[in-house]
C-alpha positions as CSV (number, residue, x, y, z in Angstrom):
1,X,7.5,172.5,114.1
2,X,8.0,173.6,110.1
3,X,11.6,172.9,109.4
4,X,13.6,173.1,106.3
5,X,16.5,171.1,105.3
6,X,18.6,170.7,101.7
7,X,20.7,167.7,101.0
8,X,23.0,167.5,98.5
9,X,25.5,164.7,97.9
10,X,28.0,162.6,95.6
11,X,29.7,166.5,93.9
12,X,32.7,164.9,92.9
13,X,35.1,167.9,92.3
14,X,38.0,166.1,90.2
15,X,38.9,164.4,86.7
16,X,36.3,162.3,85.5
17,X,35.2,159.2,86.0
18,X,34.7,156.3,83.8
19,X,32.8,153.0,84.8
20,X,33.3,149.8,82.6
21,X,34.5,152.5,79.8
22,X,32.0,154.9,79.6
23,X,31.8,158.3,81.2
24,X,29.5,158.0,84.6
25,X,30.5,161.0,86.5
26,X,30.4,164.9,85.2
27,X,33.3,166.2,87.4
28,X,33.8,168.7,85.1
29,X,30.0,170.2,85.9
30,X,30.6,169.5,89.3
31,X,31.6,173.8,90.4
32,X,29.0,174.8,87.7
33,X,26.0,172.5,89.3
34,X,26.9,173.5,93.5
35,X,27.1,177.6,92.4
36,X,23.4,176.8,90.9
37,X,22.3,174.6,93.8
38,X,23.8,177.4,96.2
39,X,21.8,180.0,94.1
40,X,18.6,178.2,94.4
41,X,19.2,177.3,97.9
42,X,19.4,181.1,98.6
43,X,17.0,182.9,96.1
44,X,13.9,180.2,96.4
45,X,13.9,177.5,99.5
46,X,16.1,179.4,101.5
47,X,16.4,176.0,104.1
48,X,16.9,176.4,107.9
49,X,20.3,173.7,107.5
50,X,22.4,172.2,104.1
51,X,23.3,168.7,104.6
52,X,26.3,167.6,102.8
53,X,26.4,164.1,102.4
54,X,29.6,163.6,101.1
55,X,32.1,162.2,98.2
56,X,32.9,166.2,97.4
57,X,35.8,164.9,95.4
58,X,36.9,162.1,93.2
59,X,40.4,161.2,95.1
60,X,43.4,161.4,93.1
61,X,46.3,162.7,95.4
62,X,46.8,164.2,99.1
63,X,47.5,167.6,97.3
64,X,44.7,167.8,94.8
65,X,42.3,166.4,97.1
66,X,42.9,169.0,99.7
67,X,42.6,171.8,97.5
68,X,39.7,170.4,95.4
69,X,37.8,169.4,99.1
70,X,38.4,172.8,100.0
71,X,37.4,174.8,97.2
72,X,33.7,172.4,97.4
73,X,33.4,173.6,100.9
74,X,33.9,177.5,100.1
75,X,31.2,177.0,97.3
76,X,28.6,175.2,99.5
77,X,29.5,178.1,102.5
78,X,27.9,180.7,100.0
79,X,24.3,179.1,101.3
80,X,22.8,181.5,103.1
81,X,21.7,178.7,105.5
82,X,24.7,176.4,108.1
83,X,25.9,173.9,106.2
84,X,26.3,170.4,108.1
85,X,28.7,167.8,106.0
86,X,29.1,164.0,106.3
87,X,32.8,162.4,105.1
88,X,32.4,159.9,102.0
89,X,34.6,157.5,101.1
90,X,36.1,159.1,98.5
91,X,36.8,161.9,101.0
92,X,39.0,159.5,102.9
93,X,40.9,157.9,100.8
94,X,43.6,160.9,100.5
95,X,42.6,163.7,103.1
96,X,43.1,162.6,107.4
97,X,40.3,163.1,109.8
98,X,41.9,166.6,111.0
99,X,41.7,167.8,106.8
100,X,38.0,167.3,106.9
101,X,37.6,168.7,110.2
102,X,39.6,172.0,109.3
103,X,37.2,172.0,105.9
104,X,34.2,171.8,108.2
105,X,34.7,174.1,110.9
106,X,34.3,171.4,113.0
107,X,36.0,170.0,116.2
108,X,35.6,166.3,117.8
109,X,34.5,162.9,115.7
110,X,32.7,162.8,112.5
111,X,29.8,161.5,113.7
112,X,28.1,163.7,116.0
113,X,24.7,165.4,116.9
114,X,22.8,168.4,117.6
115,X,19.2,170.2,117.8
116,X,17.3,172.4,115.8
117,X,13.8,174.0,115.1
118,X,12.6,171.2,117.0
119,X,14.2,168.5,116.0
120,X,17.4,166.0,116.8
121,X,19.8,165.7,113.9
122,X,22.3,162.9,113.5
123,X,25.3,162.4,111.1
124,X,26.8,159.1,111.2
125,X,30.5,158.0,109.8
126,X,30.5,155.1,108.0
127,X,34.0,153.5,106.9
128,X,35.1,152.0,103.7
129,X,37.6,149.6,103.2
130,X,38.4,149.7,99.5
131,X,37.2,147.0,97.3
132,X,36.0,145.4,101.2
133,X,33.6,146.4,102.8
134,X,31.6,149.3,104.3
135,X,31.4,149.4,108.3
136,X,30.2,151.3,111.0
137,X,31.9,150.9,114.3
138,X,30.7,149.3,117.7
139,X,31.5,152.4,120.0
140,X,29.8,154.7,116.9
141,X,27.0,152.4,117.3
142,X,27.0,152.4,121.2
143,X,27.2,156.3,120.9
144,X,24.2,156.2,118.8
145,X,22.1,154.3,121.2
146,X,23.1,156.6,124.0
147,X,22.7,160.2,122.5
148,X,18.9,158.3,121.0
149,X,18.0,157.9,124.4
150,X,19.0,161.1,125.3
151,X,16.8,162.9,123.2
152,X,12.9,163.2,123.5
153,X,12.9,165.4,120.3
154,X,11.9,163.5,116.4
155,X,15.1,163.0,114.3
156,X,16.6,162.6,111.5
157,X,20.0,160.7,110.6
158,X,22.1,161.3,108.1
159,X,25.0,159.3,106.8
160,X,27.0,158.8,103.2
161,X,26.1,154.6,102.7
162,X,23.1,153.4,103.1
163,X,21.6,151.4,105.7
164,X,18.5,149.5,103.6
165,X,18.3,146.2,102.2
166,X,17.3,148.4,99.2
167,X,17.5,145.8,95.6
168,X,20.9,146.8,93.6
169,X,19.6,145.1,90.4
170,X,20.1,147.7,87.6
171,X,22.7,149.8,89.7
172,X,25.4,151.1,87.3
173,X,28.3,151.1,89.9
174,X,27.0,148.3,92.2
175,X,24.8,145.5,91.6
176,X,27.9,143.6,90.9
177,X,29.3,144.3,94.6
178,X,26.9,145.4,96.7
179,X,29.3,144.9,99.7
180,X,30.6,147.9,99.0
181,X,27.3,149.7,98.9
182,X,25.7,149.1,102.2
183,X,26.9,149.1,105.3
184,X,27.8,145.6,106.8
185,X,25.9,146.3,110.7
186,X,23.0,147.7,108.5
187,X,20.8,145.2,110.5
188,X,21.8,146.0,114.2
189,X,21.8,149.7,112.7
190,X,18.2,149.6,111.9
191,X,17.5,147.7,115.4
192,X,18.8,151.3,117.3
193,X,17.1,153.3,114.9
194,X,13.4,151.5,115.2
195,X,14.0,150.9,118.7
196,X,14.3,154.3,120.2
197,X,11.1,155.4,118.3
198,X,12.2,158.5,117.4
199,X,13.4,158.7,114.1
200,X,11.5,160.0,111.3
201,X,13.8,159.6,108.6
202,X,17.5,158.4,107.3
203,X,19.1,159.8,104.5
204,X,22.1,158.9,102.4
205,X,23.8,159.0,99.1
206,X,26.6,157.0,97.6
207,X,24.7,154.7,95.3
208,X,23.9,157.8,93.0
209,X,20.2,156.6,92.2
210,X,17.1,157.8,93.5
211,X,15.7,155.0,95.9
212,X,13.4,154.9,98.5
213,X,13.2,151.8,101.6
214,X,10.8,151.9,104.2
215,X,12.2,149.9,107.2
216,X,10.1,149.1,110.6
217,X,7.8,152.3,109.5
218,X,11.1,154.5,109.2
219,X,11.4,156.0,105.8
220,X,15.1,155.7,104.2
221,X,16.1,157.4,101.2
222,X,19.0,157.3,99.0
223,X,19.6,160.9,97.2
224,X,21.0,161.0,93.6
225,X,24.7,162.4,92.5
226,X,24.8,165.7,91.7
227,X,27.4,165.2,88.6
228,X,26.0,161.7,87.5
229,X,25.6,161.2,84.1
230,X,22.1,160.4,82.8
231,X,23.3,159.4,79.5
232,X,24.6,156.2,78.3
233,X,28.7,157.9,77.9
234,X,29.9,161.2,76.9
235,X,29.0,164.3,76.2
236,X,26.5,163.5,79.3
237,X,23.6,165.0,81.2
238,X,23.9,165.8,84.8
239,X,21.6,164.5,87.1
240,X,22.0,168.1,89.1
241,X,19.9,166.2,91.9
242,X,19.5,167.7,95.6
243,X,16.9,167.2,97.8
244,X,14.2,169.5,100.0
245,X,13.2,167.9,103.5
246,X,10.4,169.4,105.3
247,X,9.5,168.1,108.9
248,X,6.6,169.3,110.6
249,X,4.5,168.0,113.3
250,X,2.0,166.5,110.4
251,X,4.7,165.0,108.2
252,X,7.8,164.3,106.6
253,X,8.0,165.9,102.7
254,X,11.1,164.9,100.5
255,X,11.4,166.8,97.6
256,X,14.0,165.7,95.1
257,X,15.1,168.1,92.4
258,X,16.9,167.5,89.1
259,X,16.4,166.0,86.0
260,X,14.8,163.2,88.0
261,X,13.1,164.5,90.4
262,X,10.7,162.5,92.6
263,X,8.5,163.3,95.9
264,X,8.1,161.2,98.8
265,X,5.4,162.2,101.8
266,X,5.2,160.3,105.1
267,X,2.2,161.2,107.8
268,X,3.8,161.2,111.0
């Protein structure tokens, strides 16, 4: 087995956004940073699959969102490689399961599954409640367990929250609330994932920081924003992070590009 996956997550397409009064997300960048990311993905790692973890816009109305969701989704379908996405919550707020769907290509639920090059891929939908919580539903979880045990192939989950304990102290957007940065059944979520022995690897965005959680020998890592701002406020300096993922039958390589990039290996 040698596959190659990209992830990219958090893009943002929309007006900008301000945390506590300074400028945190690069929205303006965000057309600029997926046309280079598309370039790369084409000229240099050429990937077997482009995971899209979600968040492609800041939500401001039903109109702009659907014109700003679908102008993200014509950029990202200039990889050379299938694209795969995941629905953020920002994605939601705005735009009906059926916009996304039509975005994606896609028919049925937004969680679903499939094979390739050897290996079982899983996308999860996790559900925000605004300034609530973050869930992930009992039959999504109950489908989980059954397509796991389904599958004799290694695999890799992909979803937009996170489903680590990871530590939110020094988290710009959510060491104040982290219940609405992990997902609430995170526990019983881990339980199916360790328990069917089969998965490699979770990966997520949403808390736009680079952060790596091992959990019951499973490796889960949260991928940067693309647009967030590395700087204090305005002008800015976009993180431009995406991530590289090669599984063989050796071991798991994450790559993670930008201006902070970092490099996590697992032996299988």
């Amino acid at each position: 087995m040698d596959l190659t996956l990209a992830v990219v997550t958090d893009l943002h397409f929309g007006p900008e956004a301000r945390f506590e009064g300074k400028l945190r997300k690069l929205s303006a960048h965000a057309g600029t940073l997926v046309a280079a990311f598309v370039e790369r993905m084409n000229r240099e790692v050429r990937p077997d699959l482009v995971f899209d973890l979600g968040d492609d816009i800041e939500d401001e109305s039903p109109e702009a969102d659907r014109s700003r969701y679908a102008a993200c989704a014509r950029l990202l379908a200039g990889c050379q490689a299938e694209v795969r996405h995941v629905a953020g919550n920002h994605d939601t707020v705005h735009l009906t399961h059926d916009d996304l769907r039509a975005a994606w290509g896609h028919e049925g639920a937004l969680h679903y599954a499939f094979d390739r090059g050897g290996a079982h891929l899983v996308v999860l939908h996790t559900h925000e409640t605004k300034d609530v919580d973050v869930r992930i539903d009992a039959p999504q979880l109950e489908w989980l367990e059954r397509d796991l045990a389904a599958t004799a192939l290694p695999t890799l989950v992909f979803m937009h929250h996170p489903a680590s304990d990871q530590d939110l102290a020094g988290n710009r957007w959510f060491s104040r609330a982290p219940h609405l940065a992990r997902v609430a059944e995170r526990k019983r979520l881990r339980r199916i994932l360790a328990a069917s022995g089969k998965v490699v690897g979770v990966f997520n965005g949403h808390l736009h920081w680079n952060h790596l959680d091992v959990c019951d020998g499973i490796p889960y890592v949260t991928v940067q924003s693309l647009v967030e701002n590395l700087d204090d406020d305005a002008p800015g300096r976009p993180a431009a992070a995406h991530a590289v993922v090669r599984l063989t039958d050796r071991r798991l390589l994450v790559e993670i590009a930008g201006a902070e990039p970092a490099r996590y290996q697992f032996e299988r």
